[in-house]
N, C-alpha and C positions, 0 to 999 in steps of 0.2 A: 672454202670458207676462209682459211688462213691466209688464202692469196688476194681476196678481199680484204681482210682485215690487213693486211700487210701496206695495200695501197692509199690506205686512207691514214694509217698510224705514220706511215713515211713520207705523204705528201706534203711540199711546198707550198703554200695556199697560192703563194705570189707565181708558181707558174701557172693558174688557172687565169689571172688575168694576161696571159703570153696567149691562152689557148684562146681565151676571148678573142683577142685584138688580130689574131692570126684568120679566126672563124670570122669574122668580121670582115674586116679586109680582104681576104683571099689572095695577101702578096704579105711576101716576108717584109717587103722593104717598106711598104706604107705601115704596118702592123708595127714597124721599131720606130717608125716617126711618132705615131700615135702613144708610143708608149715611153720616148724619150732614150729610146734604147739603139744601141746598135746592131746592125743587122747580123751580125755573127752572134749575138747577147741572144738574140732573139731564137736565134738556130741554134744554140747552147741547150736555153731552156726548152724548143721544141723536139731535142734529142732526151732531153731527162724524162719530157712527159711521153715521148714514145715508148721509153722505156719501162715508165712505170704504170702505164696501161695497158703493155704488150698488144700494139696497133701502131700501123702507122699515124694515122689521125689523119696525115693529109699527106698528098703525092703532086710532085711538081706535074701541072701542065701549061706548057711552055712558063710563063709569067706567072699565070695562075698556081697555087695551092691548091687544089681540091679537096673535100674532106670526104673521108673515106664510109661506107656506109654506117659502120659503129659508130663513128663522129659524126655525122647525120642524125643519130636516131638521139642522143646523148646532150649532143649541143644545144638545142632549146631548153633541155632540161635547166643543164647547167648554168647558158647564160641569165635566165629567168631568177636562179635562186644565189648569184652575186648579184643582180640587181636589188631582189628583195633585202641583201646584207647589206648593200651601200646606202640603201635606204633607211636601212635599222642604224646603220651608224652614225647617219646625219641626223635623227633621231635620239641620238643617246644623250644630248644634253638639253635635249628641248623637251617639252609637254604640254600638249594642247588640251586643256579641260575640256572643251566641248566637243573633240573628238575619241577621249578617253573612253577606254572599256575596259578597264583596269577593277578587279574588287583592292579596298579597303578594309582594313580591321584596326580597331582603337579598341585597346584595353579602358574600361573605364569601373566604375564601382556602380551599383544599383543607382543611389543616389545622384551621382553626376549623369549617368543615365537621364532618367526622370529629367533633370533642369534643363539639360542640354539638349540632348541627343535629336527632341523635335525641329529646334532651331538649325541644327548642324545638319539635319539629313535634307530641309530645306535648302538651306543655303546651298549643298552636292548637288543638289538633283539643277535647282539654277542652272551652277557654274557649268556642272560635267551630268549632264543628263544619262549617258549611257554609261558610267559607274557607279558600283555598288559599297554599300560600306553595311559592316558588320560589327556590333558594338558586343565584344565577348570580358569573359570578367578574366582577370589576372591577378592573381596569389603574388601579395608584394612580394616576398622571399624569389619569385620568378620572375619578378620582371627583367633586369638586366636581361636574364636570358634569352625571354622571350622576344627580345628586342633585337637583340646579335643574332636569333634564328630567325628572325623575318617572320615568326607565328604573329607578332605584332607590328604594326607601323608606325601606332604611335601609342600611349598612353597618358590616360591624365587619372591625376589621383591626388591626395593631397603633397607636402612637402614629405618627401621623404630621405634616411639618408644615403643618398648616391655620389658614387662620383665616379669618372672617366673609367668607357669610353661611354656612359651612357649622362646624356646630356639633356637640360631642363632648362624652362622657362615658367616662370608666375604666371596663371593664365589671372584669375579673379581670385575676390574674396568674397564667403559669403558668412553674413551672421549668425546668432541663432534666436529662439522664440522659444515660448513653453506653448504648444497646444493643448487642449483641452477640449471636452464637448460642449459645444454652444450651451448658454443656460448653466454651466457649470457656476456653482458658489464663487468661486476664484477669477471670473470669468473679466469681472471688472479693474479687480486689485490682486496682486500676485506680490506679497512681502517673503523676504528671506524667511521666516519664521516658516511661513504656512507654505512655502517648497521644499523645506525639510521634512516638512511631516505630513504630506500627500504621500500617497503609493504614487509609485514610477513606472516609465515601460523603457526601456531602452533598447537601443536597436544596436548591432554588431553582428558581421559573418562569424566572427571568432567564437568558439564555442565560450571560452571561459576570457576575462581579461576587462581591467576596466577600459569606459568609451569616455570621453574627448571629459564632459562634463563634470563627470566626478575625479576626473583627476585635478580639474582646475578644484574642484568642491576641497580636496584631501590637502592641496594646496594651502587653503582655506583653514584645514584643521579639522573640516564637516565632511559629515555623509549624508544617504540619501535613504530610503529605503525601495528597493528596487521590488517590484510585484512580479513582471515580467518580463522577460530577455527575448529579441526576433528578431529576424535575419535584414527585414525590412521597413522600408518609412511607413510604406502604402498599408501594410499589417498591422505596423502600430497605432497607423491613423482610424485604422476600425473599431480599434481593440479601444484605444479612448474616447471615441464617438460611441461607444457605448456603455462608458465606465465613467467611472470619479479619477481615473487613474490620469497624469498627466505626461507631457512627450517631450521632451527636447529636442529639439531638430533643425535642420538648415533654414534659415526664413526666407530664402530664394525657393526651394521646395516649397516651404508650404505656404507659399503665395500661389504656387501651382494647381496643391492638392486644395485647400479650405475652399477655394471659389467653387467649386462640384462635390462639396458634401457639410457635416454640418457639425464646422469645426470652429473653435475660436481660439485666437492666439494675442500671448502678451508677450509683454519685454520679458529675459532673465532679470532674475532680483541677485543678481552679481554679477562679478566680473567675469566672463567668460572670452576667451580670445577669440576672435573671427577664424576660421578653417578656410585655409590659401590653399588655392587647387593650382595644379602646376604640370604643364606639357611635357612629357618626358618623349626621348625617341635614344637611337640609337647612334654613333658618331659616323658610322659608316656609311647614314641615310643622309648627315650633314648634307651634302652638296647634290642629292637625287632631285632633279625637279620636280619631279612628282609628289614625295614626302616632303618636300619642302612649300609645294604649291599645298599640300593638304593640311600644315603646321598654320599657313597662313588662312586658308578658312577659318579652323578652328581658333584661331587668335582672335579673328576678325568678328565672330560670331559672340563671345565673350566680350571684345572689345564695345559692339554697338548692345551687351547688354539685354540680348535676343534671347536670352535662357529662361530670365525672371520670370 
């Protein structure tokens, strides 16, 4: 086993193309043309790799080389799996979507979910039919990480603060709305006044910590009174489709959600800022064509506005 491991810890990669050109040819002196080599270069390396497989590999007759039974059984192997590597390396900077079978994974939040992810899995399956993508969720505190370990390819989330090597782009903006259940009192007119003094449902993974609205609200100087806290849109939008309670939320979502169930939505009665969702990835992925063909889907998909 050591003398195995020995042979492959200590090999040359570049005399296996000597052994090639040699199996190949079956003469020293066309095998060093082919290879740009001279014919003593050539008998150099065909001495070092005798040695380091303890075989001759191949025995003069007359003209010929001949390769010896070991190198019979061995050479198909090996010529077959530097073929397959010169092909992977012609390969390294190129990527063909429609011949891809590559899985994807993008970190995204519930919500961006929900807006995107039908558009963007469309859009994959078009370009690159036999890749997969996998939309898993990532704990901002771990993004970076996750990004430099390749558990992610890419992620989108809102603006966060990052900086080098992990690198970002503005994908979109989306607004927000108050929904409510259809028929709701409010349903028509929604004044500052009577959004203070509704019950609320706000939504956040975070167990405790305020969400986007009442900090613009505190901004303000105002509160809110919050009824109930959940993890997601889709829960919230039950929970007020059955209550007086009212939602704040993305109005690209619930352009999504209100059209299949029986919801209604106004303007905020202030100033609330739009939530910029922004492609993050990794600096290492910078120049991968693959992450970079996949960066430009997802740009493209948000660009034509396929989420809404």
């Amino acid at each position: 086993m050591n003398q195995i491991h020995n042979r492959t810890d200590q090999l040359d990669l570049n005399l296996l193309k000597v052994f090639e050109a040699v199996y190949r040819e079956q003469n020293l002196s066309r095998a060093a043309q082919s290879l740009y080599l001279t014919p003593s270069a050539v008998s150099h390396a065909l001495a070092r790799l005798r040695q380091q497989f303890g075989d001759p590999l191949f025995v003069r007759d007359g003209r010929r080389m001949s390769p010896t039974p070991a190198c019979q059984r061995i050479a198909p192997l090996l010529t077959d799996a530097l073929s397959r590597l010169r092909e992977l390396l012609q390969q390294w900077d190129r990527f063909d979507p429609a011949q891809a079978r590559q899985g994807f994974r993008i970190g995204m939040p519930d919500a961006t979910e929900t807006a995107l992810l039908p558009a963007l899995a469309q859009a994959l399956h078009a370009q690159a039919p036999g890749a997969t993508l996998a939309s898993v969720a990532v704990a901002r505190r771990e993004l970076g990480r996750e990004l430099a370990a390749g558990q992610v390819d890419l992620a989108i989330d809102v603006a966060l603060p990052i900086s080098e090597p992990v690198r970002h782009q503005p994908l979109f903006q989306d607004g927000f709305c108050v929904v409510m259940r259809a028929g709701h009192g409010l349903a028509k007119r929604l004044s500052l006044k009577q959004y203070l003094q509704a019950r609320h449902v706000a939504v956040s993974t975070r167990a405790s910590g305020q969400v986007i609205e009442d900090i613009a609200l505190l901004n303000l100087g105002l509160q809110r009174p919050i009824a109930l806290r959940c993890q997601n849109y889709h829960s919230a939008c039950e929970v007020v489709a059955q209550s007086d309670a009212l939602l704040t939320m993305p109005a690209g979502l619930a352009g999504r959600i209100i059209g299949r169930s029986r919801l209604s939505r106004v303007a905020v009665p202030f100033a609330l800022p739009a939530a910029q969702l922004h492609l993050y990835w990794h600096a290492n992925s910078e120049f991968d064509p693959a992450n970079r063909w996949l960066r430009e889907v997802v740009v493209g998909v948000c660009e034509r506005g396929l989420f809404g």
